[in-house]
N, C-alpha and C positions, 0 to 999 in steps of 0.2 A: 716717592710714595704717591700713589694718585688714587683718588677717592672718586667713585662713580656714583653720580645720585640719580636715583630716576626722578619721573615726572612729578611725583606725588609731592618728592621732597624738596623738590626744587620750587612749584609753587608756593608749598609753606613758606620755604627759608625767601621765597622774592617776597612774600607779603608778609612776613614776621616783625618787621618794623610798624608796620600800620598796628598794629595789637598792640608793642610796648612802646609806641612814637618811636620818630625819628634820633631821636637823642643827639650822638654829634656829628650826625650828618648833612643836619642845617647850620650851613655856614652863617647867620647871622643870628643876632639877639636881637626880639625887638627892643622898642623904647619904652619903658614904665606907664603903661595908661594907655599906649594905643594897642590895637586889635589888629593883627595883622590874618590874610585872609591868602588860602590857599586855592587854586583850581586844580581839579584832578582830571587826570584824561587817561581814558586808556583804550588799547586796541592792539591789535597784532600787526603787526610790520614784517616785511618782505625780507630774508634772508639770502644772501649770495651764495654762504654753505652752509645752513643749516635748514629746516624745514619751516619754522617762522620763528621771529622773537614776540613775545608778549610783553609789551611795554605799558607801563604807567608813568604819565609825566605829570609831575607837580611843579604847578608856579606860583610862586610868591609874588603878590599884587605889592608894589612897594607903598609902605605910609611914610611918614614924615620918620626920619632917623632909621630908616633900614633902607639895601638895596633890594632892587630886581632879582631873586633867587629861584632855583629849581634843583630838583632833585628827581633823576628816573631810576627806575627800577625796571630791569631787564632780564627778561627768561629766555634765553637760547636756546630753542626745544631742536633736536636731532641735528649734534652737533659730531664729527668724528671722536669728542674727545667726550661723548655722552653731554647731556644740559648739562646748562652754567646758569647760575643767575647772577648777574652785576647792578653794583648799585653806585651811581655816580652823581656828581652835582657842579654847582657853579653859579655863573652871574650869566643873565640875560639883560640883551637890548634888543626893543623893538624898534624897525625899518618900514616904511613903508614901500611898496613894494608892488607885481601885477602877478597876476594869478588868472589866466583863461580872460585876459581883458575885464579884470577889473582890478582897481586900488582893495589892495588888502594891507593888513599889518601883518609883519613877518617877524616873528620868536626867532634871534639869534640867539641861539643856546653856544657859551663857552665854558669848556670845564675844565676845573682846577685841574687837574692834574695831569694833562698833557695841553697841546698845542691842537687840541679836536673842537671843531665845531660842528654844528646841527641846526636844520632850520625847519620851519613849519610855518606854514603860510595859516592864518585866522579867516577860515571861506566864508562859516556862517559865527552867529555866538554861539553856538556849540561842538564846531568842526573843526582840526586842526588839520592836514595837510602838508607831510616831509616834503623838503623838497629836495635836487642836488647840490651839492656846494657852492653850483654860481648860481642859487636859491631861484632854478628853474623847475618847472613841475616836470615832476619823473614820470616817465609814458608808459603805462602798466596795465595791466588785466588782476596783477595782484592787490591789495588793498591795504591804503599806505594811508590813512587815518586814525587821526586819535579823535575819540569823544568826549565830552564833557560828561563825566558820571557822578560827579559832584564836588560839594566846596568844605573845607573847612578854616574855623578864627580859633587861633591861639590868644 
């Protein structure tokens, strides 16, 4: 059985967690009392066979008794198989790391449930920057940035 969604519904169902939270797709509880603070970024990313992804990545600032966490939500717009939207998460560590000659920090994103990693270089405080998997900047006319569009505290 396969199910076709257009566009309309595909953006809902990618953003339909932001309206009733995350629920159990944050891998971690925090601690009683402390405030834990997310950064949200989002942008559209370069596709190899589909027309772009819309992505939003959220990262978990870790406090005292939680890790490094994230969770993205991905919309795969004109895909052969029609949009997809996926939503996936994990544990981050940051790298330091070069970027166009200069020292940045670098989001290794790993996620649960395979053997996949992801990286983004920190250009500015509001710029993120994919990079390839031997976390070198990818040589494009496309536009491979995420943005800072804001934060939230649980």
């Amino acid at each position: 059985m396969k199910i076709k969604i257009d566009l309309k519904n595909t953006i809902f169902i990618l953003f339909l967690p932001l309206f009733f939270g995350c629920g159990s797709s944050q891998p971690d509880f925090p601690v009683p009392g402390n405030t834990v603070t997310w950064l949200i970024y989002e942008g559209t990313l370069p596709c190899s066979d589909c027309s772009e992804i819309k992505t939003q990545l959220e990262l978990k600032i870790p406090s005292e008794g939680s890790t490094a966490s994230f969770i993205i939500k991905q919309a795969y717009i004109g895909t052969k198989e029609g949009d997809q939207a996926i939503i996936e998460h994990g544990k981050y560590n940051t790298l330091k790391g070069k970027y166009r000659d200069k020292d940045v920090m670098i989001y290794d994103l790993q996620f649960n449930k395979e053997n996949k990693r992801n990286y983004f270089a920190r250009i500015t405080e509001d710029t993120l920057v994919m990079l390839d998997q031997s976390r070198k900047e990818i040589v494009t006319d496309l536009n491979n940035k995420l943005v800072l569009t804001g934060k939230k505290e649980e």
